[in-house]
Backbone as CSV, one residue per row, in Angstrom:
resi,resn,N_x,N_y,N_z,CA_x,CA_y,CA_z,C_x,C_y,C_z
1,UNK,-41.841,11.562,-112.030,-40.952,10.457,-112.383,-41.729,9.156,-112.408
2,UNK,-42.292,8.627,-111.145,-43.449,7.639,-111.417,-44.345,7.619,-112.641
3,UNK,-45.073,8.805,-113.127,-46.345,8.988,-114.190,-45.203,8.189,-114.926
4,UNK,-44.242,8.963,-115.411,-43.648,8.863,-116.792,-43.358,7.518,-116.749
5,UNK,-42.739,6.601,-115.989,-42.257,5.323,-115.778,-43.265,4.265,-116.041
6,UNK,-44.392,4.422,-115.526,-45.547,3.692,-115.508,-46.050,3.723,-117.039
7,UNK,-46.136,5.179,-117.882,-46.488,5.407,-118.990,-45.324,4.234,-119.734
8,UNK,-44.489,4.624,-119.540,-43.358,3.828,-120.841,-43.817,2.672,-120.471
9,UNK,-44.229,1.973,-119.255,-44.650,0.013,-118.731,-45.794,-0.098,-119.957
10,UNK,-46.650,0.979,-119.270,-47.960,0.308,-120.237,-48.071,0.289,-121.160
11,UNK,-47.105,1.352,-122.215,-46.858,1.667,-123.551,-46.371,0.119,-123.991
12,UNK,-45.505,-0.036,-123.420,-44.515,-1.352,-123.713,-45.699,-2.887,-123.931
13,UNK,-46.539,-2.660,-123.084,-47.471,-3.713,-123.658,-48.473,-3.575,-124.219
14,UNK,-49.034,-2.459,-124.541,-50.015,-2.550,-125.364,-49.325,-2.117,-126.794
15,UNK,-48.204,-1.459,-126.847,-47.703,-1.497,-128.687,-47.639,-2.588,-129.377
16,UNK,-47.313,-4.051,-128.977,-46.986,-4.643,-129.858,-48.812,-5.579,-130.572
17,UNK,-49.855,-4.670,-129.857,-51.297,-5.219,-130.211,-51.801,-3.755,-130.683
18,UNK,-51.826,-3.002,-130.134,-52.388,-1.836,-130.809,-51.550,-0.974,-132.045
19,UNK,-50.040,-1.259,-132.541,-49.481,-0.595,-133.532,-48.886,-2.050,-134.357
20,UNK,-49.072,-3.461,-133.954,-48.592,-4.625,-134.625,-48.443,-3.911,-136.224
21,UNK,-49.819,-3.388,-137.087,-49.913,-3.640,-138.266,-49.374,-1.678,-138.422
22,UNK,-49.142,-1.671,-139.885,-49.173,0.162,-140.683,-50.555,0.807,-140.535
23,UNK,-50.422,1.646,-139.954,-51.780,2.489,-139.735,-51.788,3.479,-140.063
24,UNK,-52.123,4.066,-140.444,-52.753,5.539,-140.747,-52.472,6.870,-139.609
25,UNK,-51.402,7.824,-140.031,-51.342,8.844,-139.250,-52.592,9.012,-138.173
26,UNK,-53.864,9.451,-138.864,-54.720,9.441,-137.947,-54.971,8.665,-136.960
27,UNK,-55.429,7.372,-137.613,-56.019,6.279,-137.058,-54.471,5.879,-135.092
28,UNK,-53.258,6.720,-135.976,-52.488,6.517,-134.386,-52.602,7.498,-133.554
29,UNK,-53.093,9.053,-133.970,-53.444,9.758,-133.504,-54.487,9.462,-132.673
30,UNK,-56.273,9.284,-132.803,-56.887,8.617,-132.310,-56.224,7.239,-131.037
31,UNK,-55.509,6.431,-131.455,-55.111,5.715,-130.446,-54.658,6.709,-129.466
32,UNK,-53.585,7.208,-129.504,-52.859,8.782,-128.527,-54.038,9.023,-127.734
33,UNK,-54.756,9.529,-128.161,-56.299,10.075,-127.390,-56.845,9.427,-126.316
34,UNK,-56.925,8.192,-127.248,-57.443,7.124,-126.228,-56.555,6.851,-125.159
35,UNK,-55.402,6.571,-125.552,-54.482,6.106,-124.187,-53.990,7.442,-123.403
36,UNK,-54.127,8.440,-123.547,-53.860,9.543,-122.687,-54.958,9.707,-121.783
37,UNK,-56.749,9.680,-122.252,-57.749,9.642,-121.561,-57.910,8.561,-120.387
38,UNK,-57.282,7.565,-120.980,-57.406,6.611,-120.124,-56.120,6.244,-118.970
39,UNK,-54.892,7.127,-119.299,-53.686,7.056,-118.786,-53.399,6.792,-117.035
40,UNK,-54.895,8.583,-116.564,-54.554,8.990,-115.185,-54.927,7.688,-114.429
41,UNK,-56.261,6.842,-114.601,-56.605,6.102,-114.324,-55.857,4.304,-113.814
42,UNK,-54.646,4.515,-115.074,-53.823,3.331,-114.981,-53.036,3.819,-114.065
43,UNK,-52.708,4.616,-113.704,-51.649,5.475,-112.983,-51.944,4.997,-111.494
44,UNK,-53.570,5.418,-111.257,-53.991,4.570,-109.925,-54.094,3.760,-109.621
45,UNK,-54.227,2.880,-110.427,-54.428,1.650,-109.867,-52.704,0.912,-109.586
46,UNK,-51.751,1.690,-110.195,-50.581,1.396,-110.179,-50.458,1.818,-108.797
47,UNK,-50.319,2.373,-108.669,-50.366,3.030,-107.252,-51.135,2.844,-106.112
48,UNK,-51.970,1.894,-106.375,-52.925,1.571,-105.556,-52.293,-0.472,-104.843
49,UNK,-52.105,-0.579,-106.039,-51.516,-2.076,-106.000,-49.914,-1.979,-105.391
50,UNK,-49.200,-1.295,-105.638,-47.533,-1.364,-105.202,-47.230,0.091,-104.901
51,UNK,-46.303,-0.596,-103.605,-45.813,0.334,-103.482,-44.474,1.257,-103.848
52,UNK,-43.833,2.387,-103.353,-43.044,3.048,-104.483,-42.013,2.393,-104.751
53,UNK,-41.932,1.343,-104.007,-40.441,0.635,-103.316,-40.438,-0.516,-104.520
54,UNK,-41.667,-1.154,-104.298,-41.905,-2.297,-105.293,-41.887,-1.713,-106.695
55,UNK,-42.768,-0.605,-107.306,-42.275,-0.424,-108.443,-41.177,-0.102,-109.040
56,UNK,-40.119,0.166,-108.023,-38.923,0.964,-108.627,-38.322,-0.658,-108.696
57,UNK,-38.851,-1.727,-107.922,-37.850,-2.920,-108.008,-38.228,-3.559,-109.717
58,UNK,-39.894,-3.099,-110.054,-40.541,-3.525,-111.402,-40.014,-3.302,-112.769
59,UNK,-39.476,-1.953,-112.051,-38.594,-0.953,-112.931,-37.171,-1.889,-113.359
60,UNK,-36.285,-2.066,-112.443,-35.363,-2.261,-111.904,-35.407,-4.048,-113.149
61,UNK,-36.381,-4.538,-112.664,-36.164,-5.795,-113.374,-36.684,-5.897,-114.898
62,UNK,-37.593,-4.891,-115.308,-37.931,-5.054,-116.501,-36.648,-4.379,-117.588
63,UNK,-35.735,-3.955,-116.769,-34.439,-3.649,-117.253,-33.055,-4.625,-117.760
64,UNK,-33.487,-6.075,-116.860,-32.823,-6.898,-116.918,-33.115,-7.820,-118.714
65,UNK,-31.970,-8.262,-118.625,-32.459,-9.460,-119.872,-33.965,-10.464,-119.953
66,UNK,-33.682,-10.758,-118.761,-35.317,-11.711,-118.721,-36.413,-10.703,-118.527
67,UNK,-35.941,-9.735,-117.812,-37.310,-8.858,-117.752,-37.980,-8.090,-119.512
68,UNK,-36.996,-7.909,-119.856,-37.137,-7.509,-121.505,-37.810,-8.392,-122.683
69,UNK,-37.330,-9.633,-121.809,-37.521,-10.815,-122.745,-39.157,-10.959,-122.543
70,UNK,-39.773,-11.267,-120.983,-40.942,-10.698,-120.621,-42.019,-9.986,-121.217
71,UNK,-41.279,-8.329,-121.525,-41.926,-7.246,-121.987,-42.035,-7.966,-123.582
72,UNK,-41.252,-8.361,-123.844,-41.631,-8.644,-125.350,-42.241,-9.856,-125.943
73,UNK,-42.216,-11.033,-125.022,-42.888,-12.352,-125.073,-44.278,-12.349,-124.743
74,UNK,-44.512,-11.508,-123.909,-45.854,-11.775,-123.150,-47.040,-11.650,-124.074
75,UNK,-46.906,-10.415,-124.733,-48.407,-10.226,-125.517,-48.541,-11.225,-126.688
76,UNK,-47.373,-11.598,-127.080,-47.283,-12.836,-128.300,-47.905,-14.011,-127.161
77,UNK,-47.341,-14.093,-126.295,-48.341,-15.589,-125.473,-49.241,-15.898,-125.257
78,UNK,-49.767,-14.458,-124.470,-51.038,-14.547,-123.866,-52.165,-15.327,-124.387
79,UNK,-52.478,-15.080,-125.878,-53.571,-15.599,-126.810,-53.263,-17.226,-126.703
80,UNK,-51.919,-17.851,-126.796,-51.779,-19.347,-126.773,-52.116,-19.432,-125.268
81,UNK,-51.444,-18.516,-124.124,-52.074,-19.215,-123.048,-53.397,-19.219,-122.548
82,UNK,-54.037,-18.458,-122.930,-55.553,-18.095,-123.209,-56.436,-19.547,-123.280
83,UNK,-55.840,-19.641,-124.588,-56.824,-20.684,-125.620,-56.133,-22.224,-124.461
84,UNK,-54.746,-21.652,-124.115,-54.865,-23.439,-123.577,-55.356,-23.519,-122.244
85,UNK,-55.230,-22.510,-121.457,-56.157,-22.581,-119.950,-57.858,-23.413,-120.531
86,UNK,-58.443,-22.343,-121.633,-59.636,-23.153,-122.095,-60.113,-24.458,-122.765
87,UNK,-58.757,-24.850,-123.145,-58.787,-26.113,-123.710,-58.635,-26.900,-122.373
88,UNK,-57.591,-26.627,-121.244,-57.314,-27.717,-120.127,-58.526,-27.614,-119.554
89,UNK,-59.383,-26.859,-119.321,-61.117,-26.793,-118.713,-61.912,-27.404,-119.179
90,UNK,-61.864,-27.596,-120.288,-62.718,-28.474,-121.059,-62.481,-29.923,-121.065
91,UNK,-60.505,-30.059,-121.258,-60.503,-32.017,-121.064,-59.699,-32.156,-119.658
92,UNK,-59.622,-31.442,-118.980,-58.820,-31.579,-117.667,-58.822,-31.082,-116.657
93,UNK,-57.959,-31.388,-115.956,-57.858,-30.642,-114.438,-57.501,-29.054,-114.878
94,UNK,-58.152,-28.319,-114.136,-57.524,-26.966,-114.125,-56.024,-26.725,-113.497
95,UNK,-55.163,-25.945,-114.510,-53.900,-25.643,-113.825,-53.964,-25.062,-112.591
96,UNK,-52.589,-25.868,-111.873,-52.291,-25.018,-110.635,-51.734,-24.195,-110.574
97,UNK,-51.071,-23.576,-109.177,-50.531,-22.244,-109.369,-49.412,-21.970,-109.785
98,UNK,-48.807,-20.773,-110.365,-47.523,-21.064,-111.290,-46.264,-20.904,-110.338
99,UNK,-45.224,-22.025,-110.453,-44.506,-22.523,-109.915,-43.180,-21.861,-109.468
100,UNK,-43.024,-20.307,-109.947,-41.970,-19.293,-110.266,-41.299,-19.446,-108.730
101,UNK,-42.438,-19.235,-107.535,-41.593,-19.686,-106.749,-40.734,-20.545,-106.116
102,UNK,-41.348,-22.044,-106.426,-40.364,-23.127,-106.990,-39.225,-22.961,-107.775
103,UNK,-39.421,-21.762,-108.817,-37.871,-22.064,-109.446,-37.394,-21.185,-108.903
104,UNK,-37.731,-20.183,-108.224,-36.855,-19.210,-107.324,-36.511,-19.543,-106.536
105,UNK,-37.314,-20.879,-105.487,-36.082,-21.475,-104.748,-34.948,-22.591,-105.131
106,UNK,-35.560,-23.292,-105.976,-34.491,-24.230,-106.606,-32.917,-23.521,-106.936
107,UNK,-33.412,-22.569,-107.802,-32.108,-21.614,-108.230,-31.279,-21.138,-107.252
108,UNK,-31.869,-20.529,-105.835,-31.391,-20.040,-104.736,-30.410,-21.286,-104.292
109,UNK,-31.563,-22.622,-104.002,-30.232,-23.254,-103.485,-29.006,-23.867,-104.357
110,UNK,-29.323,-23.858,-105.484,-28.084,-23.700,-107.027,-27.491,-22.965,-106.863
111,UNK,-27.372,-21.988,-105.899,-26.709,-20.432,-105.784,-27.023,-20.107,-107.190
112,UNK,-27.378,-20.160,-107.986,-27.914,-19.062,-109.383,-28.543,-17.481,-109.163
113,UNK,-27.660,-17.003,-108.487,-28.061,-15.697,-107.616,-29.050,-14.882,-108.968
114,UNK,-28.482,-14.706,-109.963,-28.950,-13.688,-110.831,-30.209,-14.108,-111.220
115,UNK,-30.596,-15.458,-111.986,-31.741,-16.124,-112.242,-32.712,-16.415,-111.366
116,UNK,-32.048,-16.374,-110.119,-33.317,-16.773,-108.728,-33.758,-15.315,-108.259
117,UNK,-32.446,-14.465,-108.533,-33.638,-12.732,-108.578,-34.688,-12.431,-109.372
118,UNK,-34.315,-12.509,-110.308,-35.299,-12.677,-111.555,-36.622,-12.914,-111.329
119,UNK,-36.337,-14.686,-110.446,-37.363,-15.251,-110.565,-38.120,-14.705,-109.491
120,UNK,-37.360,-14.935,-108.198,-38.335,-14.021,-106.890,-38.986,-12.540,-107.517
121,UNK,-38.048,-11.152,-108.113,-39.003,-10.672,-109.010,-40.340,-10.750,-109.309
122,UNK,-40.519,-11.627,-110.365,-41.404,-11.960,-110.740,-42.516,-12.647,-109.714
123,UNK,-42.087,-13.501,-108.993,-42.873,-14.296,-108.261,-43.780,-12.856,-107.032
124,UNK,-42.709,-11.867,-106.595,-43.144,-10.599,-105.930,-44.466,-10.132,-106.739
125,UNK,-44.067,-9.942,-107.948,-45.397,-9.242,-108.756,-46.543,-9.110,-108.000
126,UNK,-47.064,-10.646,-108.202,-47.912,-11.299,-107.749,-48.323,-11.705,-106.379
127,UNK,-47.444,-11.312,-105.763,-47.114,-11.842,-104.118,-46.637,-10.410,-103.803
128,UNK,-47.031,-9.873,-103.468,-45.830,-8.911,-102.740,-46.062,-8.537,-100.941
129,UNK,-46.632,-9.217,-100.792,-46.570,-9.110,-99.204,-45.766,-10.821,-98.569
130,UNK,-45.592,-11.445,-99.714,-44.996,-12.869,-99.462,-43.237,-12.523,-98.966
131,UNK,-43.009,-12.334,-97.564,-42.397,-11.829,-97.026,-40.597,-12.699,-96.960
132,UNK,-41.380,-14.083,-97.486,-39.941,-15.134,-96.785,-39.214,-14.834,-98.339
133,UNK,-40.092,-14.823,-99.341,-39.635,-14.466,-100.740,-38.763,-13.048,-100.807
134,UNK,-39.214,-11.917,-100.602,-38.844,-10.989,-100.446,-37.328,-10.902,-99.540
135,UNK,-37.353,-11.267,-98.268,-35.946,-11.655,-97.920,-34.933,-12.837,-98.505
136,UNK,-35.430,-13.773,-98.905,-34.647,-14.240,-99.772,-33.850,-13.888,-101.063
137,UNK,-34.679,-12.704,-101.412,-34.211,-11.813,-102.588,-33.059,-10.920,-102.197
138,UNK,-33.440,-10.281,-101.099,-32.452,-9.871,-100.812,-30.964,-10.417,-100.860
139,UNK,-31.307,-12.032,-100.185,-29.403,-12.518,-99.773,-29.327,-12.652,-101.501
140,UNK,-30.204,-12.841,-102.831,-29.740,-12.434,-103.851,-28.782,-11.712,-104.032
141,UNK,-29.096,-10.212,-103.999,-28.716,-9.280,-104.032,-27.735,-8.991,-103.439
142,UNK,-27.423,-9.673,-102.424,-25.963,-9.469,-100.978,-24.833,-10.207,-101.843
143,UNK,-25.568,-11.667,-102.359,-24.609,-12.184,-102.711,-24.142,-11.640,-105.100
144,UNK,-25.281,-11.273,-105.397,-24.377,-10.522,-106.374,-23.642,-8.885,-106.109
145,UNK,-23.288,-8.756,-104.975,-22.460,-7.452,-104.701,-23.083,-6.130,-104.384
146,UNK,-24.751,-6.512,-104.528,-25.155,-5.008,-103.721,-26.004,-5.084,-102.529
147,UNK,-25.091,-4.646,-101.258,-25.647,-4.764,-100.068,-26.721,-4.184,-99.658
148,UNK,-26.283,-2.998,-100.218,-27.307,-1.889,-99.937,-28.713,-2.025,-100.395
149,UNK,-28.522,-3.075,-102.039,-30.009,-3.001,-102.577,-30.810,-4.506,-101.673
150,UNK,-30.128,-5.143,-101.082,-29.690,-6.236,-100.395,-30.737,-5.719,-98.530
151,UNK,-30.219,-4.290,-98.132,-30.412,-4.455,-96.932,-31.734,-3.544,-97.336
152,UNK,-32.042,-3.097,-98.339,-33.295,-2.550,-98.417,-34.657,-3.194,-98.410
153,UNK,-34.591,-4.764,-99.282,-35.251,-5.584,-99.208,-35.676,-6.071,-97.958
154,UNK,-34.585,-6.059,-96.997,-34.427,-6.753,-95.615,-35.546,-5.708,-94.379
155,UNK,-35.004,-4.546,-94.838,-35.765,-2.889,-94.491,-37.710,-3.451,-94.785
156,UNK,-37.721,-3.678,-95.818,-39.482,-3.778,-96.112,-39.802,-5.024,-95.477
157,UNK,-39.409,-6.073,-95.186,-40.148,-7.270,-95.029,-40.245,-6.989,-93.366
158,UNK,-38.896,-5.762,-92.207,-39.204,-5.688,-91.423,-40.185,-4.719,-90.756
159,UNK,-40.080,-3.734,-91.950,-40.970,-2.267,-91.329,-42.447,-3.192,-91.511
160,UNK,-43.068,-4.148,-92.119,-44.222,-4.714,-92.167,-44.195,-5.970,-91.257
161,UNK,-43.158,-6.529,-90.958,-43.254,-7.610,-89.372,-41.858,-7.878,-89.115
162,UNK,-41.968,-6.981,-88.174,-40.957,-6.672,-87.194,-39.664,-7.815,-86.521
163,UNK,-41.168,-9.151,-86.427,-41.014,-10.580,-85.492,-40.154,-11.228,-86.806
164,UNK,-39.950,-10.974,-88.082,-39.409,-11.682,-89.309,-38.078,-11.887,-88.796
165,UNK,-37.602,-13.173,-87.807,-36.324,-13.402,-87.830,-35.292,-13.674,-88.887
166,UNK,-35.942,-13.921,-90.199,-34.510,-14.161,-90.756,-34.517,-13.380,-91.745
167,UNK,-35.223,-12.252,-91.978,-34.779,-10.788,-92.988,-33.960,-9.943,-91.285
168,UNK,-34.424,-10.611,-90.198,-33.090,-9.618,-89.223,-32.048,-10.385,-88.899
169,UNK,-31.964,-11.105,-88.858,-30.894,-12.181,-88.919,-29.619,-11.969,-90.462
170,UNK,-30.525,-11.582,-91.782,-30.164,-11.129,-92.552,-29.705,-9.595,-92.720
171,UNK,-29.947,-9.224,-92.167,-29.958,-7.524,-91.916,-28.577,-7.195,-91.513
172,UNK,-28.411,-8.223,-89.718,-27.045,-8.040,-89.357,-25.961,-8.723,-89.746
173,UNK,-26.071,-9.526,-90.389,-25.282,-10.223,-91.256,-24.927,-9.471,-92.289
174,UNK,-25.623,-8.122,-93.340,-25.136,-7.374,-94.314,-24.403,-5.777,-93.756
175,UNK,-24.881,-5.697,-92.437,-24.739,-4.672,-91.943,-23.096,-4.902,-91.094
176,UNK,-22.867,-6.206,-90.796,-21.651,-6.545,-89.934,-20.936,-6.364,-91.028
177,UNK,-20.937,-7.084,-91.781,-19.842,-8.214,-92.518,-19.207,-7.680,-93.885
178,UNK,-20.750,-7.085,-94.941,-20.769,-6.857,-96.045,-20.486,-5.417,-96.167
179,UNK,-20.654,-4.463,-94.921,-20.832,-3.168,-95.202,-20.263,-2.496,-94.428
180,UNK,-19.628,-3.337,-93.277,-18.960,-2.905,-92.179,-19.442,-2.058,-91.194
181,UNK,-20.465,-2.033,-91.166,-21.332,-1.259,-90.155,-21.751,-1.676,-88.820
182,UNK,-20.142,-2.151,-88.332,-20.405,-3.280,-86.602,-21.526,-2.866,-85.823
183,UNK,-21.384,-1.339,-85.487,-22.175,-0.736,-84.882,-23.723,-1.065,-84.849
184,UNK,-24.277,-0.824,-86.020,-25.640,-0.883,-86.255,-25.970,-2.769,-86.076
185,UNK,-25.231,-3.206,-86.279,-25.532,-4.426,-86.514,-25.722,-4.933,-84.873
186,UNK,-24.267,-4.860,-84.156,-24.536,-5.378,-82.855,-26.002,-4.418,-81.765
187,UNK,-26.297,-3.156,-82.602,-27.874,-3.055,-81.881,-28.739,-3.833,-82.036
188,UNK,-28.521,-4.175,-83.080,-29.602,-5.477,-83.378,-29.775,-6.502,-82.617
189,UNK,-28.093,-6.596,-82.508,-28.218,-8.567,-82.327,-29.332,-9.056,-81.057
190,UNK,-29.106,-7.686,-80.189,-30.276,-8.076,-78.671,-31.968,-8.803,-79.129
191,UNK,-32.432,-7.444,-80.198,-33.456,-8.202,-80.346,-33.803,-10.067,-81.331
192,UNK,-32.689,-9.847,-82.005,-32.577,-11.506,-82.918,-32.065,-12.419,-82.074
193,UNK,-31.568,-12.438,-80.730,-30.904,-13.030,-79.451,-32.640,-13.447,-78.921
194,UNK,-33.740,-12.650,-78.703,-34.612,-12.590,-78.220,-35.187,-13.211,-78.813
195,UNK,-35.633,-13.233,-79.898,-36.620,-13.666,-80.933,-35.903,-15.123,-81.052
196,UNK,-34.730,-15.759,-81.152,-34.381,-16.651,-81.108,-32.819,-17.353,-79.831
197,UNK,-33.444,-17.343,-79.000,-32.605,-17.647,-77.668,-31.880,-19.159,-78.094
198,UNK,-32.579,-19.928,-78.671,-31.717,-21.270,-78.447,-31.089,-21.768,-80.196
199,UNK,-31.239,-20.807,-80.842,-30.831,-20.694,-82.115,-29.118,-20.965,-82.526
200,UNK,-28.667,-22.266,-83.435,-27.350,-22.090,-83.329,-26.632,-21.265,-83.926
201,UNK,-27.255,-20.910,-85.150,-26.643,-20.114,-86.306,-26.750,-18.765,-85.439
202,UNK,-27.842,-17.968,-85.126,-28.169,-17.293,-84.617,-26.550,-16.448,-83.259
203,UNK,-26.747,-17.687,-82.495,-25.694,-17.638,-81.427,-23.965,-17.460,-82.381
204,UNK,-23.865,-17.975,-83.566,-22.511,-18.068,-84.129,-22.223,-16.799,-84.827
205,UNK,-23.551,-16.292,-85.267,-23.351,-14.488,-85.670,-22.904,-14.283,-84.882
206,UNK,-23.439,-14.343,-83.544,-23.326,-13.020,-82.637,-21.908,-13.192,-82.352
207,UNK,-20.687,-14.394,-81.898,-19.940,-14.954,-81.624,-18.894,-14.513,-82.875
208,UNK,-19.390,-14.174,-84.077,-18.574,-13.754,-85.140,-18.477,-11.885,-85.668
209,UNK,-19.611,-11.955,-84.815,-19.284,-10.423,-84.897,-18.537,-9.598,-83.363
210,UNK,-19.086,-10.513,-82.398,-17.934,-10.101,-81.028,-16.798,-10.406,-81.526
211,UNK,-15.940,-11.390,-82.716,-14.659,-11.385,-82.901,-13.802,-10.528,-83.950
212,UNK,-15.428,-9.947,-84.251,-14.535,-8.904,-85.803,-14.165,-7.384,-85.549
């Protein structure tokens, strides 16, 4: 299921440069060759860079409208952004870093839940151990209606640091409230009580889930 998934990604960007023009039965045959020889190889490094969790989220977004829009904008860009990175080197400052996470938080606090997924998405690509991003995606996800894809996000940022108070802070908050799962949630609350003793928000969970 992975091979095949990864195959249709890479297909998706190299068709619109390697089949742009009418070619010749053969001459696409020959391409076939080439990209099958070279296939197992992309496969690893896919796999080497993300994990299964993250690609299924890669998956997941290149499905979306902007993610499509993406798949199909990018190889038309690249060459203009190419040529202008080399033009700003030559009369200017070199660009800084790209700002996606800026608009992923801007949007967040817009509540623009759908567009600030998007954008965290994307901003993950590139980041994917960037952990405060990653839980923030999540309350995305809580707040467009899926908890579950919501408490999974919350799941990775803790199985990799444990001490992340506010993907657990977030956790029992989807697990109380959103999913009804009192139980699991008030195991929690001891250690997010710990990790943050003089916390107000913190103290008003706990105070809102002893009343539910």
């Amino acid at each position: 299921m992975r091979r095949a998934t990864i195959l249709c990604l890479v297909l998706t960007w190299i068709a619109p440069m390697a089949w742009g023009e009418e070619v010749e039965s053969s001459h696409k045959k020959a391409a076939a060759e080439l990209l099958e020889r070279l296939m197992p190889r992309m496969i690893d490094i896919y796999v080497e860079a993300y994990t299964e969790q993250e690609l299924r989220d890669l998956i997941a977004f290149y499905k979306t409208p902007i993610g499509k829009k993406t798949l199909e904008k990018t190889p038309l860009l690249m060459p203009q952004g190419t040529q202008g990175l080399l033009d700003a080197s030559k009369t200017g400052p070199k660009p800084g870093p790209d700002n996606l996470l800026d608009r992923a938080n801007r949007l967040y606090d817009e509540k623009n839940w759908a567009e600030a997924r998007d954008s965290y998405l994307l901003h993950l690509q590139a980041n994917p151990q960037d952990s405060n991003a990653r839980s923030d995606l999540g309350i995305c996800y809580k707040e467009l209606g899926a908890p579950e894809k919501a408490l999974e996000e919350f799941d990775q940022v803790l199985a990799k640091d444990p001490g992340h108070w506010q993907a657990l802070y977030n956790k029992i908050n989807v697990l109380g409230f959103d999913l009804d799962r009192k139980p699991e949630a008030m195991a929690l609350l001891p250690t997010l009580l710990r990790l943050r003793p003089d916390d107000e928000a913190v103290a008003a969970l706990a105070a809102a889930l002893g009343e539910k």
